[in-house]
N, C-alpha and C positions, 0 to 999 in steps of 0.2 A: 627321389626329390623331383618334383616337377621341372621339365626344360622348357626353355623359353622357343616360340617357333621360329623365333627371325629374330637377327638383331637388326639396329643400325647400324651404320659406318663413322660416325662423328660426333662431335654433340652441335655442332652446327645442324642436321640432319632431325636429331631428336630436339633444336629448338622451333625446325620449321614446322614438323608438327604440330608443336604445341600451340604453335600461331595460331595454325590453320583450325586447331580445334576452338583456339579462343572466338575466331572468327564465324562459326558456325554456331556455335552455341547462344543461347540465351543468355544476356547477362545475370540474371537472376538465380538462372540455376545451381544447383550447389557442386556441382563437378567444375563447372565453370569458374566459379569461384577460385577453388582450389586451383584449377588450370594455371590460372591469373597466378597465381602465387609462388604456381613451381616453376612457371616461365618464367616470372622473375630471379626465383633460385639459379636456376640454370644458365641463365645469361649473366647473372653475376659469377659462377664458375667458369662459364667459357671468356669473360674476362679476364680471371683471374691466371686462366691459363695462359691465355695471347700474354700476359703481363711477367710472365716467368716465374707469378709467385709460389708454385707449387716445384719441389725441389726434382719431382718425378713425371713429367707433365705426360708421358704415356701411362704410367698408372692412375694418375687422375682421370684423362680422358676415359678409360677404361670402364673403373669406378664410375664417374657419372653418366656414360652413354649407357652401361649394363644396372645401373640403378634406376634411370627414365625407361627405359627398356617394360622395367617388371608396372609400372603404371598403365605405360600405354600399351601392355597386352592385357590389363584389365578393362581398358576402354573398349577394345579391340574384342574381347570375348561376350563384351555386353550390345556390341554392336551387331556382333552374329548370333543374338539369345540364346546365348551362353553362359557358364552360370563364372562368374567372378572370382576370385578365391574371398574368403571369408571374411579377412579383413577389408574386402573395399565394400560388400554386400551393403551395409548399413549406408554410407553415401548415396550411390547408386540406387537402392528404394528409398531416400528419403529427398531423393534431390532436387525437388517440386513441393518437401511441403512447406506449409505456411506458417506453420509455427515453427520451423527450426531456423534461426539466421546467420549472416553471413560468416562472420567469425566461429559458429560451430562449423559449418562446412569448410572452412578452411582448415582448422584444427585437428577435426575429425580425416579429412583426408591427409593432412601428415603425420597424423598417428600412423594410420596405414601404409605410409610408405616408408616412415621412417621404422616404426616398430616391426614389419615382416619385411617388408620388398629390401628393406639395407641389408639386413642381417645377408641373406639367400644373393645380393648381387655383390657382395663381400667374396665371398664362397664362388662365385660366377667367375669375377676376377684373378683369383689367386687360380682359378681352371685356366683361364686365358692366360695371363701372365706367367704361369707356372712359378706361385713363387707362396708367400705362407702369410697369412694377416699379419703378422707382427709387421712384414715388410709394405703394407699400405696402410699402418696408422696410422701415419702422418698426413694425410690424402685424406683418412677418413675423419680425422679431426681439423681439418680445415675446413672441407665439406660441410663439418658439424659449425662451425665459429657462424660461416655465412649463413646458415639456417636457421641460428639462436639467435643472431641482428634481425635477420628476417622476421623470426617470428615476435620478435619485441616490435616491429613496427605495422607488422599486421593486428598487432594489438590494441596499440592506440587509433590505428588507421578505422578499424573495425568497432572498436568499441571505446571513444574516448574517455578521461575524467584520471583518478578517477573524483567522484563526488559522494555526498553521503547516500544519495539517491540509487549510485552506481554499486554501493557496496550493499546494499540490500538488495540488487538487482537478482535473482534468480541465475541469471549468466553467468554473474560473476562468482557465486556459489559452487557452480558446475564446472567451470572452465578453470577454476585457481585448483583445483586437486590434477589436474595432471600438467607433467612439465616436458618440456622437449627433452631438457638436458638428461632428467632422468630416463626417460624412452632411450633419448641415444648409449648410454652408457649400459643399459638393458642388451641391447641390438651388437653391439661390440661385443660382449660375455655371451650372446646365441650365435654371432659368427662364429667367434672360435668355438663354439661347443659344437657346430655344424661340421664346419672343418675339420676336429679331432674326431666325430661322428663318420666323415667320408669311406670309411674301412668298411662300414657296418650299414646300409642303404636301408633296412629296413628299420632299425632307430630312426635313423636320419630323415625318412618320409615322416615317420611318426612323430618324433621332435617337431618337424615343420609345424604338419597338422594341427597339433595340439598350440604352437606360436603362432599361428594365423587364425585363428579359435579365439584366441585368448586377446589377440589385436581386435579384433572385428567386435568381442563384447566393448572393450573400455568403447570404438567408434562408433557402435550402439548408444551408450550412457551421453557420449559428447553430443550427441543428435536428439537427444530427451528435447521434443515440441515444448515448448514455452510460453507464456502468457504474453500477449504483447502491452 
């Protein structure tokens, strides 16, 4: 299983990043987009933490610094032309075109972090933590709650209505067949099957493999150009 080269220290750390990336990027662009979205993910967990709402706020931390982590070492490998893992490919070549918009780039890149990068920084944690999924479910469905608000108001935010116009829209076609909820409840059943997997490293790559494959197509289909 692929290791990560560097972590950060914080999720303070991994939010100034993501500034700095918002900061430099094009608004337009579709990584950008996405950026926008998980910075806001992010700063609503590091809230949530300062807030004492999570019952284990070093397993949270953990969880969400080594879950940002596995993003920005795909920004990080496309910046030294490198090739990306699978699932973030389709973003990344698509993130200038003209027919694909905002809400699929948003979409599309939390498929891929939620469908591969959760699963694999689940598995991260329980190595740091020395401890077993079942003991960060609670983290990881909180994590989940603020994601599913999240992406209900990237929704309307991105594509309002709806209307009769909205529901013959082609977007709305494409975008209603996948669900966060469903991806994350997917991602929970590959952690632990990675984790029970840990004994046996050549499964375990190969599982991966075959999970960042199979994330990177549906981020393909979500990025399908579209008529304006």
């Amino acid at each position: 299983m692929a290791q990560l080269e560097q972590f950060t220290t914080s999720v303070d750390a991994v939010v100034s990043r993501m500034r700095a990336l918002d900061a430099a990027l094009p608004e337009r662009d579709g990584v950008a987009v996405f950026n926008r979205v998980y910075l806001a993910v992010t700063e609503a967990v590091d809230r949530s933490i300062d807030a004492h709402r999570f019952a284990n706020a070093r397993a949270a931390t953990t969880l969400d610094v080594r879950f940002a982590e596995r993003y920005l070492a795909a920004v990080d490998a496309v910046t030294a032309e490198r090739h990306p893992p699978a699932c973030w490919r389709p973003l990344f070549q698509l993130r200038r075109h003209p027919g694909v918009r905002p809400l699929q780039f948003a979409l599309a890149g939390i498929n891929a972090h939620i469908g591969h990068d959760l699963a694999l920084a689940v598995v991260d944690s329980c190595r740091t933590l020395d401890c077993e999924p079942a003991e960060l479910e609670d983290e990881f469905d909180r994590v989940g709650e603020l994601l599913v608000s999240l992406e209900e108001r990237i929704r309307e935010d991105l594509m309002p209505g709806p209307d009769l116009l909205q529901i013959a829209d082609p977007l709305t076609h494409l975008l209603g067949a996948w669900s966060l909820e469903r991806a994350r409840d997917a991602t929970w059943t590959a952690a632990r099957a990675l984790w029970a997997l840990r004994g046996l490293p050549e499964v375990a790559a190969e599982f991966t493999e075959r999970l960042d494959a199979a994330v990177g197509f549906a981020g393909r289909m979500l990025l399908t150009p579209l008529p304006s």
